[in-house]
N, C-alpha and C positions, 0 to 999 in steps of 0.2 A: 887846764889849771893843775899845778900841781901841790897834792893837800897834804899835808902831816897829820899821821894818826897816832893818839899816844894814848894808848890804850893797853893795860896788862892782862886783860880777861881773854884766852886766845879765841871761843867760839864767837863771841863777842866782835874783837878784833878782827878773827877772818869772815866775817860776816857781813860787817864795814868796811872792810876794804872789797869786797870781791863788791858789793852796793856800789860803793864810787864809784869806783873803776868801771863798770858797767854802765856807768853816763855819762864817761867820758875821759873822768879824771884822772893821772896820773898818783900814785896816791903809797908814799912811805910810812912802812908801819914800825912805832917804838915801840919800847915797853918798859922804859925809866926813863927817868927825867936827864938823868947825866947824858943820854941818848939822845933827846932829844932838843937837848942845848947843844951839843954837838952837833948834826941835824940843821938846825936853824941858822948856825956859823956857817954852814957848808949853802945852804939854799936858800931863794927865794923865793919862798911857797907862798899861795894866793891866799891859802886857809889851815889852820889849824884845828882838827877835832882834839879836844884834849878834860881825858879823864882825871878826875879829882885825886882818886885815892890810888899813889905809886909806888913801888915796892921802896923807894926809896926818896920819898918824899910827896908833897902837895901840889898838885897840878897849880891850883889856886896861887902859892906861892911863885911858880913860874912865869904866870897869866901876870899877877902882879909886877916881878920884875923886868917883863918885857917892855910894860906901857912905862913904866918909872924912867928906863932909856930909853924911850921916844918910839918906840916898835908898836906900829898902827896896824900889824897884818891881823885881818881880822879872823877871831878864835868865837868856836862852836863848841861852852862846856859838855861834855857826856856824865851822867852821875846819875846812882840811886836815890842821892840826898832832893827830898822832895819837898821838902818846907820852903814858904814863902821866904823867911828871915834867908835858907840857904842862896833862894834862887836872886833875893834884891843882893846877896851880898857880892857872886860870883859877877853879875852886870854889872854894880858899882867898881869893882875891882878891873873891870874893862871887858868883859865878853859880849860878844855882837849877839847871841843866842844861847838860850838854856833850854836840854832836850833830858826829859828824866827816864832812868832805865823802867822796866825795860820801854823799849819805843819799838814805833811799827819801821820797817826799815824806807819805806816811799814817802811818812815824812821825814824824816831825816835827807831824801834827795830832795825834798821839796825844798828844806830848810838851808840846805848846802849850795841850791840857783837862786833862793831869794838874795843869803848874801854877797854870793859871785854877783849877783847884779850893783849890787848896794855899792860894790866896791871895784866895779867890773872897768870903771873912768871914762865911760862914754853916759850919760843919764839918762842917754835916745834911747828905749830901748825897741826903735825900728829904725833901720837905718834905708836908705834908698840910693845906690849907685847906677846910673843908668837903668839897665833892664833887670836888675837886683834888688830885691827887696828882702834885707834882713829882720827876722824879727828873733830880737835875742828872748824877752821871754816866753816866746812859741818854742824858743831852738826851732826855727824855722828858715828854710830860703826859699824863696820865687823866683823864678828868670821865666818873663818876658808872662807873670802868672801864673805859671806853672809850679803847682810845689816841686822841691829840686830834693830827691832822695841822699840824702847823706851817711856817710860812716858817722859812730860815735866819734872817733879820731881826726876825720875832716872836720865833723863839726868843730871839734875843737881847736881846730886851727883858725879855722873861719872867725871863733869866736874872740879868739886871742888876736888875731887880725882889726876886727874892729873897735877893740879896748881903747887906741885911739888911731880912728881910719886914716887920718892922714901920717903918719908915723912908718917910720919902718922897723921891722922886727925881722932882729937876726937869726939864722939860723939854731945861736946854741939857747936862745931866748926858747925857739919852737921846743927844741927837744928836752928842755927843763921841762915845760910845762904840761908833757904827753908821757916823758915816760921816767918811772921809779929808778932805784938804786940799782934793779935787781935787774933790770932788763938789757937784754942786746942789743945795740943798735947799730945797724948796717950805714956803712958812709953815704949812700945814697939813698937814706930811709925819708926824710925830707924832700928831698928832690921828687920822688916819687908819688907822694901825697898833693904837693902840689901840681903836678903835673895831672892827677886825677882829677884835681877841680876844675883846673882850665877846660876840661872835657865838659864836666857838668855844668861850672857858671858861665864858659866862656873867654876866650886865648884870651881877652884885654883885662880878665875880672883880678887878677892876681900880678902885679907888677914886680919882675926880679929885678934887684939894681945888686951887680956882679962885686962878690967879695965884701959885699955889705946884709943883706936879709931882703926882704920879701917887703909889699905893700898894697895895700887895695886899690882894685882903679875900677872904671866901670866897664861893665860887660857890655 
């Protein structure tokens, strides 16, 4: 998945990002709101963490203007502001989650799978293909019972794969949602990845349909 961080505190900042990113997610970091409307025009991010107080305005007001045009992507406030009145207000204004500083950094990963599931668009969350068994809120595979040792990054193809199993997803769909602004990506970085799953779930688990993207089938 790839998440938006808008956050201006940098120890803070790199601290949450190097957290996601370490479970899986691809994960761009701002630190203004003008940034981060920019940002959002540019991508299709799964989630949004987003801090209140920006050098250049109120996250709050952002959170607000996003749902007012019809923008359902669901946002994870970060803030000191620890008051009840603060936290009903930031919900009612449209946030799927309120985390107040500081926080421990493993729930904050807790909190960033509960709502990747919430809004993940399968609501199985085990799915069974053949000799496959997914369980998304394990981050788990099986084949044939066996747990199946996965990368952070397989996994999250796997997982972006069965958001909806029967669906195909394209290649430039994969590499939004595994890697940031800042990163390199080789033309045959995908091909690659895939290729390593047919090893572990199985030639039939992973279906290519040519000049279009990828699909699950069963192992």
């Amino acid at each position: 998945m790839r998440v938006l961080l808008i956050e201006d505190e940098p120890f803070l900042g790199q601290a949450v990002r190097e957290q996601v990113a370490a479970d899986g997610h691809a994960v761009d970091w701002v630190k203004r709101l003008d940034e981060a409307e920019s940002a959002l025009r540019a991508v299709d991010y799964g989630l949004l963490l987003l801090d209140l107080h920006l050098p250049d305005g109120r996250g709050l007001d952002l959170l607000k203007a996003m749902r007012r045009h019809g923008d359902r992507r669901p946002v994870i406030i970060l803030t000191a502001r620890d008051q009840i009145s603060d936290r009903i207000e930031g919900l009612n204004a449209g946030a799927d989650d309120y985390l107040v500083k500081p926080f421990d950094l493993d729930e904050l990963s807790a909190r960033v799978a509960a709502v990747s599931r919430r809004y993940g668009g399968n609501p199985n969350p085990l799915i069974v293909l053949g000799a496959l068994e997914i369980d998304k809120a394990a981050r788990r595979v099986r084949r044939d019972g066996e747990t199946v040792d996965l990368t952070k990054r397989e996994w999250a193809i796997v997982d972006l794969l069965t958001q909806r199993p029967t669906a195909v997803v394209s290649k430039d769909q994969i590499e939004e949602a595994l890697y940031d602004f800042d990163s390199e990506i080789e033309s045959n970085t995908i091909e690659v990845y895939v290729s390593r799953l047919r090893k572990k779930l199985g030639r039939e688990s992973i279906h290519t349909l040519r000049g279009v993207g990828y699909r699950l089938g069963a192992a």
